[in-house]
N, C-alpha and C positions, 0 to 999 in steps of 0.2 A: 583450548583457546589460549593464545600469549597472553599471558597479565602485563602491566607496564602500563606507565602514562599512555597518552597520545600519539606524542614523539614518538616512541617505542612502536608502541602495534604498528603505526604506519610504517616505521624503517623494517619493523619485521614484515610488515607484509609486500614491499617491494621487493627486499631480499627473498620471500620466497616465490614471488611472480616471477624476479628471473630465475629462479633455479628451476622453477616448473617447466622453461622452453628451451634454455641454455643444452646447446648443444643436438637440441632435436629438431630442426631446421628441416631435413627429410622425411623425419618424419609424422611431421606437421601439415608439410604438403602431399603424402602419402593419406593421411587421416579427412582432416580437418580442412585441408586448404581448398576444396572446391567447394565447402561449406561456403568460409568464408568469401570466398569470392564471388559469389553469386549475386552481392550487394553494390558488387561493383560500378556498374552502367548505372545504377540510381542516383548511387556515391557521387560520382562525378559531374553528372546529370545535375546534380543543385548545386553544380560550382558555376553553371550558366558558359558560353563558349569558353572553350580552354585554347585554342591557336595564342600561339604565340606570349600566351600566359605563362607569368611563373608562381607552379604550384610545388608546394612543400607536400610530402605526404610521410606522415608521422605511425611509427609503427608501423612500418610497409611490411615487418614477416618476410615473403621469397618474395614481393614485386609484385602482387596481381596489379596493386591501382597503380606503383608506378607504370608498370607496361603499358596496361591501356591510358592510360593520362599521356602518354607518348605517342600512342597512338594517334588521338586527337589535337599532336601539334604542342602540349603543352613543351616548357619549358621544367623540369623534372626536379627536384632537389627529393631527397629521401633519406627517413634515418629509423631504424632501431635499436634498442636497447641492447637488442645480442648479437653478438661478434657471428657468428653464424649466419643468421636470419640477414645481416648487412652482407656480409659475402654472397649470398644465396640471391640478394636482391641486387648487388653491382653484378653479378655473370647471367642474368635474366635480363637486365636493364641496364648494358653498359653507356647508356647515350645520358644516364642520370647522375646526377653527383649524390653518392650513398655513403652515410658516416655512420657512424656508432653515433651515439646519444640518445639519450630520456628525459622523459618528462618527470618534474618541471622547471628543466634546464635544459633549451633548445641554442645549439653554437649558431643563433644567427644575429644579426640586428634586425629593432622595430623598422618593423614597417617592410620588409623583404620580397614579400608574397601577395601576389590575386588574389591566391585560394589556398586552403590549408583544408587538409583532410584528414580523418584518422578512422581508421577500420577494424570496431572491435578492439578496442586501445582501452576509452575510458571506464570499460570493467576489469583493468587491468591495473589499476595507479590508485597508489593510498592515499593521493590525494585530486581527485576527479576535480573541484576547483578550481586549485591551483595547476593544473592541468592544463585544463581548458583558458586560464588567463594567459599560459605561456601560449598557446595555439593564437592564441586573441593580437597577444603583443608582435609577436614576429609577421602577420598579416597590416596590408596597408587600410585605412579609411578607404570604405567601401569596396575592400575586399570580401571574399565570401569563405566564411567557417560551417565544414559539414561532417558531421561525424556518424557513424554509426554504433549500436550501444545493442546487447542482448536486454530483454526486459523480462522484469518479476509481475508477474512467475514467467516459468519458461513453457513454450509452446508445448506440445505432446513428447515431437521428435524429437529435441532438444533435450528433455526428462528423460529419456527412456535411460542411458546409463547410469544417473544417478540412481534410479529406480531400482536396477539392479543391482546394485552399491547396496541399496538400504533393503533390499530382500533377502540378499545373502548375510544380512546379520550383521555387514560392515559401518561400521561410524566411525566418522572425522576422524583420523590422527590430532590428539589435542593438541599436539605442537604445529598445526596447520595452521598458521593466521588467517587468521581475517581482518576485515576491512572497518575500522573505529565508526564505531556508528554515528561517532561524530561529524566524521568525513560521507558516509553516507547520505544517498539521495534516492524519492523515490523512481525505478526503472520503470517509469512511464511514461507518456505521451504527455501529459499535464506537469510530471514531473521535474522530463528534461527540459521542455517551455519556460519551467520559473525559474532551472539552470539558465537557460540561456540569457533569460533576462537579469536574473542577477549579477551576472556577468557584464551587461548592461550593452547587450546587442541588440541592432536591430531588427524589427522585420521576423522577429522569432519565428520559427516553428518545427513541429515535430508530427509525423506520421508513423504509421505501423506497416511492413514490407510483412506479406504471408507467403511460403511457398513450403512445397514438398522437395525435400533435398532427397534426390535419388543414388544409393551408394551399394554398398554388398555388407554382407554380414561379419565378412574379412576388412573388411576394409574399415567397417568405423568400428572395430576390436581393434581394430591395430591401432590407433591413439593412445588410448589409456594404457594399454600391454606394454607401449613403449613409454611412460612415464608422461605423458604430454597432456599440459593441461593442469587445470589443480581436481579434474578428476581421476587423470593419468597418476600425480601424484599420490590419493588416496590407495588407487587400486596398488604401485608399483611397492605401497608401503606392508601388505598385508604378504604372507607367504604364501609357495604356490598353491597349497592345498585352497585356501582361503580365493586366491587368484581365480582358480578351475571355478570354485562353486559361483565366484561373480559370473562370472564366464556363462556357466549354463543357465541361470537366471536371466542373462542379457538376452540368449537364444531361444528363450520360453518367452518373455515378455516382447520379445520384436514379432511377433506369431503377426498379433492385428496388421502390423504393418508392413507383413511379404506381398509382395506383386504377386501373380500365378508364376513370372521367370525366376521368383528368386530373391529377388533385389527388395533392399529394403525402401520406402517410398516415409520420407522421417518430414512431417508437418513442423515449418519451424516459425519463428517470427522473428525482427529486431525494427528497435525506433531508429529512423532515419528523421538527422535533426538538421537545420542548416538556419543560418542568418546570415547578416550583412553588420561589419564591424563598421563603427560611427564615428565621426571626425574625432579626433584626437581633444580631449579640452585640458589641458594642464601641462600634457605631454607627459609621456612615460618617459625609465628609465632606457635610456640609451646609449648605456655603456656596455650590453652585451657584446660578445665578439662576430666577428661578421665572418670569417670563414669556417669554409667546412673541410675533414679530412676527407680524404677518399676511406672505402673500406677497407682498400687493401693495405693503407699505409696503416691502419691500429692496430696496437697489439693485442691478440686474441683477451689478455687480461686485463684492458684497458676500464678505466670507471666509466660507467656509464649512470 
């Protein structure tokens, strides 16, 4: 675990959030990415109609919600933290304006947006509050904020790598941050609800999405194998010997969950949470900047 103030754990633990995706963009959408897209149609679904809406979609990854938020008319703005993941997401979504940037420093002015979304984003930022106030601020009164969030514990499917991690003998690299439990909240349904309303949004709420993510045995090894993730992390950090024995633990423990074809059938769950932001009373600060780069004009080492 990092020692260090506050301060500290959390700039360490963004610092190694982006070093867990930077540069694996393929293969995140090779792994990972049909997971996460699955939450998509819900996702957008509590933005209420999107025509001719403009929605911001924060941590967009390769583009699933910008795509389909386009699909349905919206009016698209998109950004990620990794020079990749924004390239990946302007040539899947060229009709969106896609920049580099992170939370919780979004290049827009208040008040910009309908709707603001973020997909599997807030277990990703060491500071999920402060987070979500930037999500909050760049949205107009009576715009709609909806995000979606993994919860503790995690479903079966979800567990099953880590499982394998902790059966071949493997623990945490202690130089692996984590997240100050200070910034910490609980990954529940009740939990993200007193987020939202501390926040001091409307109309709160939070549900639970269940499904079985159908993938191959090849296919969700290939995440972590490629470093992707802060499980891909743990695995990419152990040697091969060490790599192989996670490897056949993963393929012992996925038994329960082979279909007769083969395929692995992985029970997962995430809280889908959504409100309504409330008139403005004081007024916020409104000296953020109001444009956005394209992806292609930032340089790949640009601060995010």
């Amino acid at each position: 675990m990092v020692e260090g103030t506050g301060a500290e754990r959390t700039a360490a633990f963004d610092a190694g959030e982006r070093a867990a995706w930077a540069g694996r963009s393929t293969a995140y959408a090779a792994s990972f990415g049909r997971l996460c897209a699955h939450t998509v149609p819900e996702l957008l679904a509590a933005c209420g109609p999107l025509a001719g809406r403009r929605l911001l979609d924060v941590g967009t990854g390769t583009g699933a919600v910008a795509a389909r938020a386009r699909e349905h008319g919206a009016q698209v703005s998109a950004v990620d933290a990794d020079p990749g993941m924004a390239r990946a997401a302007a040539r899947a979504v060229p009709e969106a304006r896609t920049a580099v940037a992170a939370l919780p420093r979004l290049p827009f002015a208040p008040d910009a947006f309908d709707a603001v979304v973020a997909n599997f984003v807030l277990n990703h930022v060491g500071r999920p509050r402060a987070a979500l106030a930037e999500l909050v601020r760049v949205a107009r009164p009576g715009g709609r904020i909806a995000f979606t969030l993994w919860p503790v514990p995690a479903a079966p499917g979800q567990a099953l790598l880590g499982r394998a991690v902790e059966a071949a003998g493997v623990r945490r690299p202690a130089d692996l941050p984590t997240l100050d439990p200070a910034e910490d909240f609980p990954r529940t349904e009740q939990g993200v609800r007193a987020l939202l309303t501390e926040a001091g949004l409307d109309a709160a709420q939070c549900r639970t999405l269940a499904w079985e993510h159908r993938t191959g045995p090849a296919e969700w090894w290939s995440g972590p194998a490629a470093g992707v993730a802060t499980i891909g992390r743990v695995v990419a950090s152990r040697p091969a010997a060490e790599q192989a024995e996670i490897h056949r633990h993963f393929l012992k423990l996925s038994d329960p969950f082979t279909a007769p074809d083969g395929a692995l059938l992985l029970p997962h769950t995430a809280l889908l949470a959504r409100a309504i932001v409330p008139p403005r009373s004081g007024g916020p600060d409104r000296t953020g900047p109001d444009a956005v780069r394209a992806a292609g004009q930032v340089p790949g080492g640009a601060s995010r």
